[in-house]
SEMITOR-970810 format. One line per 5 residues: number of its first residue (from 1); for each residue x, y, z of N, C-alpha, C. Coordinates in nm, 4 decimals, padded with zeros to 6 digits. Layout:
<atoms>
NUM	X,Y,Z,X,Y,Z,X,Y,Z  ...
</atoms>
This chain:
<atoms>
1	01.3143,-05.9975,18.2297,01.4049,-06.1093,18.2219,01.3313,-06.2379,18.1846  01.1903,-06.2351,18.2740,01.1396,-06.3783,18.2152,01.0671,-06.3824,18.1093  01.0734,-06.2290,17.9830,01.0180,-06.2506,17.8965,01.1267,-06.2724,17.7947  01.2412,-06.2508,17.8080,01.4026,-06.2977,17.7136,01.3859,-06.4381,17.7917  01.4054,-06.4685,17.8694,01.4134,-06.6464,17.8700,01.2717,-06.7000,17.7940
6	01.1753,-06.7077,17.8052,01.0486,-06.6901,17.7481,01.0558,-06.6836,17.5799  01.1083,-06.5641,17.5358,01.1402,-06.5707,17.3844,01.2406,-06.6357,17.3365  01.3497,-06.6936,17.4281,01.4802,-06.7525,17.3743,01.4293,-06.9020,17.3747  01.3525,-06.9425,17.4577,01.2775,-07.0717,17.5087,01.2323,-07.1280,17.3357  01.1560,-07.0339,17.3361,01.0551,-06.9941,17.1593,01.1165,-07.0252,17.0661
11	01.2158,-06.9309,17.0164,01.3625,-06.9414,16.9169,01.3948,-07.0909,16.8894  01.4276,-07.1028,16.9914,01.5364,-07.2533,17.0514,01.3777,-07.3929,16.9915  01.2990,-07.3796,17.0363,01.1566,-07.4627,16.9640,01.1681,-07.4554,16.8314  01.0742,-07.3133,16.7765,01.1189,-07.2819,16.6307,01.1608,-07.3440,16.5744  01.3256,-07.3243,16.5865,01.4152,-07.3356,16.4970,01.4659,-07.5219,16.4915
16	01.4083,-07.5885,16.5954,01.4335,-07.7303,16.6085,01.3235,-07.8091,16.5149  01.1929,-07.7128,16.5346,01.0695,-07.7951,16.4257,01.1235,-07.7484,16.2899  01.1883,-07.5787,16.2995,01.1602,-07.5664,16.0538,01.2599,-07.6742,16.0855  01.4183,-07.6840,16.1427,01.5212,-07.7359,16.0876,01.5358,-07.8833,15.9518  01.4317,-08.0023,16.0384,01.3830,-08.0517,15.9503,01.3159,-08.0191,15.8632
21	01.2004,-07.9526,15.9033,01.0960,-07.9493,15.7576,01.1733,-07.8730,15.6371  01.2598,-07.7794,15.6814,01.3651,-07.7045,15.5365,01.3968,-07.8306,15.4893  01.4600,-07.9010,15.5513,01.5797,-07.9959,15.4802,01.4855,-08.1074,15.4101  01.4315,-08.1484,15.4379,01.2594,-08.2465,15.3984,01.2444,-08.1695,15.2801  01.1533,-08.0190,15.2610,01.0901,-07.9731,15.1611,01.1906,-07.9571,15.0384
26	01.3180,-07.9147,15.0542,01.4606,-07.9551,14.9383,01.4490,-08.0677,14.8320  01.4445,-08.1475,14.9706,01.4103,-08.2748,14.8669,01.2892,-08.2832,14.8095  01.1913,-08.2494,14.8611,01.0526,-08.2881,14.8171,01.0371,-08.1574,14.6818  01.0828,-08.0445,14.6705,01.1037,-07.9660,14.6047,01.1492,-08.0424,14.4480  01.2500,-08.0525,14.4551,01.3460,-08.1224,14.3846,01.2955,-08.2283,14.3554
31	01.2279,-08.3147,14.4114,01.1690,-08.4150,14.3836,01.0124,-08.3811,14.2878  00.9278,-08.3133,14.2709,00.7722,-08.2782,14.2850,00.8099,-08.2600,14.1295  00.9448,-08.1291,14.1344,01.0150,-08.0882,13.9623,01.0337,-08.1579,13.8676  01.1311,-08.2651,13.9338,01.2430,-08.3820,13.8541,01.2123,-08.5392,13.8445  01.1296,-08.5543,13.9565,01.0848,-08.6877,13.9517,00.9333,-08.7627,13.9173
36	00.8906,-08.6200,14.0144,00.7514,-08.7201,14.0433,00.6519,-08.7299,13.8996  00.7192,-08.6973,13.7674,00.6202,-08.6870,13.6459,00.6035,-08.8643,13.6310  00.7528,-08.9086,13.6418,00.7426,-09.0594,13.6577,00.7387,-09.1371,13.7617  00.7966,-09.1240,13.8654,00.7882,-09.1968,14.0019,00.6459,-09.1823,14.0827  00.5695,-09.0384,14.0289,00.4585,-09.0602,14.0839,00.4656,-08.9887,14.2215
41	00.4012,-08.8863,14.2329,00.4119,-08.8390,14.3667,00.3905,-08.9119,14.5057  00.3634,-09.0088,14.4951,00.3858,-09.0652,14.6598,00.5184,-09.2068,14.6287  00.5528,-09.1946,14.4830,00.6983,-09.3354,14.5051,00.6200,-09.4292,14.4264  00.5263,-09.4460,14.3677,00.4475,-09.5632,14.3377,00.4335,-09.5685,14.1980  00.5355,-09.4962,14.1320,00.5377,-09.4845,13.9571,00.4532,-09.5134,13.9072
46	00.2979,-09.4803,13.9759,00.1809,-09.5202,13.9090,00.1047,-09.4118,13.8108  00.2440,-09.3715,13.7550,00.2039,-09.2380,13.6243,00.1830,-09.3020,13.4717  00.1766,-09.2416,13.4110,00.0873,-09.2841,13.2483,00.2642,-09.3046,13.2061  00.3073,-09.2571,13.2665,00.4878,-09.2704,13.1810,00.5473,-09.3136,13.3003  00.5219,-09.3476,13.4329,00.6036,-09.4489,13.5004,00.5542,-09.5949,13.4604
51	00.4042,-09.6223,13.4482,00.3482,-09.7404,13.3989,00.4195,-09.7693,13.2435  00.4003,-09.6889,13.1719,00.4949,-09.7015,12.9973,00.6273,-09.7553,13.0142  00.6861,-09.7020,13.0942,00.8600,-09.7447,13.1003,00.8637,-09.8249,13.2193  00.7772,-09.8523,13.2848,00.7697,-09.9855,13.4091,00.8621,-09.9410,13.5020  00.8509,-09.8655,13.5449,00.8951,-09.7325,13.6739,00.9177,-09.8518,13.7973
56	01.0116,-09.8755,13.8540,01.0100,-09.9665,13.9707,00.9271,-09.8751,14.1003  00.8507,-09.9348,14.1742,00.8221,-09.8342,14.2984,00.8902,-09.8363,14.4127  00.9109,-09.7311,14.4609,01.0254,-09.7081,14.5829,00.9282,-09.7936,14.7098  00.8441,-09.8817,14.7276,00.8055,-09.9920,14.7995,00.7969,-10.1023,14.7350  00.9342,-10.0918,14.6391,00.9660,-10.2998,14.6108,01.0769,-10.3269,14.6713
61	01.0864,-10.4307,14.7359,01.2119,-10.4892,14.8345,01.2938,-10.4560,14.7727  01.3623,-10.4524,14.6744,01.4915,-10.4715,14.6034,01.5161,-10.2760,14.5636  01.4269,-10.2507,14.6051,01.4672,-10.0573,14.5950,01.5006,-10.0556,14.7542  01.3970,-10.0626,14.8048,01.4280,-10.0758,14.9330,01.5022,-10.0533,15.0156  01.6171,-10.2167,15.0042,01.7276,-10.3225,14.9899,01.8569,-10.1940,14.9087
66	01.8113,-10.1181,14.8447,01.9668,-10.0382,14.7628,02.0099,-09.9185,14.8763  02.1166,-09.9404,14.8599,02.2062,-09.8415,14.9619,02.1928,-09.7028,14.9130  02.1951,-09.6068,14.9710,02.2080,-09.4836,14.9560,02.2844,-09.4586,14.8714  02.4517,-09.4649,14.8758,02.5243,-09.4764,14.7435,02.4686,-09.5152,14.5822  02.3923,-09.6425,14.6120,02.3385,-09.6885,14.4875,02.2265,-09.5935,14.4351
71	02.1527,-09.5536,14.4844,02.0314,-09.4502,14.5108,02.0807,-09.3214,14.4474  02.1773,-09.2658,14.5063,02.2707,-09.1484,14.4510,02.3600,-09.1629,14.3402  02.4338,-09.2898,14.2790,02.4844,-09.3390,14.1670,02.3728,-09.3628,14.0234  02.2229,-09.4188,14.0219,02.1540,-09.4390,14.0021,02.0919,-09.2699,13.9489  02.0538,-09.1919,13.9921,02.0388,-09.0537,14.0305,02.1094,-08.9600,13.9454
76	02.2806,-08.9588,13.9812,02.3635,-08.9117,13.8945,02.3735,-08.9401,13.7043  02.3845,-09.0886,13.6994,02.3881,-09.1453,13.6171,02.2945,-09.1682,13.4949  02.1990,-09.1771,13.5897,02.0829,-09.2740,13.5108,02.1086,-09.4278,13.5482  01.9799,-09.4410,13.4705,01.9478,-09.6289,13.4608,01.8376,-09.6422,13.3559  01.8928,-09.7593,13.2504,01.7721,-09.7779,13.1930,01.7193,-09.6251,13.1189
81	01.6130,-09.6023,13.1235,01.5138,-09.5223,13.0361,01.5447,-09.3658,13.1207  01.5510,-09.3895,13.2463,01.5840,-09.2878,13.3361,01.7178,-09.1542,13.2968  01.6633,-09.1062,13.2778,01.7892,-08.9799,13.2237,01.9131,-08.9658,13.3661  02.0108,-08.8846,13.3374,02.1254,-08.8877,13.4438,02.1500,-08.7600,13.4663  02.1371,-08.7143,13.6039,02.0831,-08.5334,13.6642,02.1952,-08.4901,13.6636
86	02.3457,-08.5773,13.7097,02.4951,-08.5205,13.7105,02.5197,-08.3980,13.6190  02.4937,-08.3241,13.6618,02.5490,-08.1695,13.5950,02.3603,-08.0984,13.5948  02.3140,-08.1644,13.6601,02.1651,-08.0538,13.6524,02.0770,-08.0758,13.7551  02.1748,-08.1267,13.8488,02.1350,-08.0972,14.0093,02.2776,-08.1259,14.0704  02.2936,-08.0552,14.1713,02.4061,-08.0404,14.2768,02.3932,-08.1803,14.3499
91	02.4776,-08.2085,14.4261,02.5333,-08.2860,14.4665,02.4335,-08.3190,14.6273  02.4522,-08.1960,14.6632,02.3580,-08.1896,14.7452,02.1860,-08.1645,14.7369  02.1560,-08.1490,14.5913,02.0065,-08.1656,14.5492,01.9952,-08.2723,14.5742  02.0763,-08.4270,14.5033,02.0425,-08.5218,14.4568,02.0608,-08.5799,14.6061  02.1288,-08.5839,14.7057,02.1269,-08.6268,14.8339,01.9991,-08.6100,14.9530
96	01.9239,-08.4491,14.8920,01.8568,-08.4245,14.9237,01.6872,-08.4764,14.9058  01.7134,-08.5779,14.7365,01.6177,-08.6128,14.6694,01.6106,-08.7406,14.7643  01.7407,-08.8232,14.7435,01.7851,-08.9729,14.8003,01.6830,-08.9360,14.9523  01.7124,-08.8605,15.0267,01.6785,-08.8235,15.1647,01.5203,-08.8362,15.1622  01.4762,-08.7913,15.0782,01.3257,-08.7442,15.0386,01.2295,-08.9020,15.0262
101	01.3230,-08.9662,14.9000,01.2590,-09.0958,14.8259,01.2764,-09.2053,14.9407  01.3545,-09.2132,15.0423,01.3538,-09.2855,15.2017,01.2370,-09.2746,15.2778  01.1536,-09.1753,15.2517,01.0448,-09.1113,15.3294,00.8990,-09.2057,15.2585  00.9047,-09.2193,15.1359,00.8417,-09.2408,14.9576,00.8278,-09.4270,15.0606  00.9894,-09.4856,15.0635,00.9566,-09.6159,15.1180,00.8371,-09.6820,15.1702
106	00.7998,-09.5662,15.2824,00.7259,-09.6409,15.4319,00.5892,-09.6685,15.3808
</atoms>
């Protein structure tokens, strides 16, 4: 008996540490593919083609400062030089990216 409470104890841990890291690596997935050739893998568009097209970095106040909506509109769409993913990532990729590039901020 106290080795089923013992393993359920375990489970119940487990599954509380992947829960995030799945939902984290989605984005970072999705992100590493689609973004980071220009944004630069840590947010700092300090790539040979984020520097060319003057890549804003996800630590300037005014990215910052943009709402999630805008982040995900931005994303869908495009902006500027930035191509628009709407129809070549899900809905929940690109939420998942938004989720990711929040992390990119700090």
């Amino acid at each position: 008996m106290k080795n089923r409470i013992r393993a359920a104890a375990m489970f119940v841990l487990a599954a509380s540490i992947a829960a995030p890291a799945f939902a984290q690596s989605a984005g970072a997935a999705t992100y590493k593919a689609k973004c980071a050739m220009c944004h630069g893998p840590d947010g700092t568009a300090a790539t040979p083609v984020g520097k060319m097209m003057k890549v804003p970095s996800f630590k300037e106040p005014a990215v910052k400062a943009a709402s999630e909506a805008s982040l995900i509109a931005v994303t869908k769409n495009g902006k500027g030089k930035m191509p628009a993913y709407n129809g070549k990532l899900t809905d929940a990729q690109i939420r998942d990216v938004v989720s990711y590039i929040r992390t990119l901020e700090k």
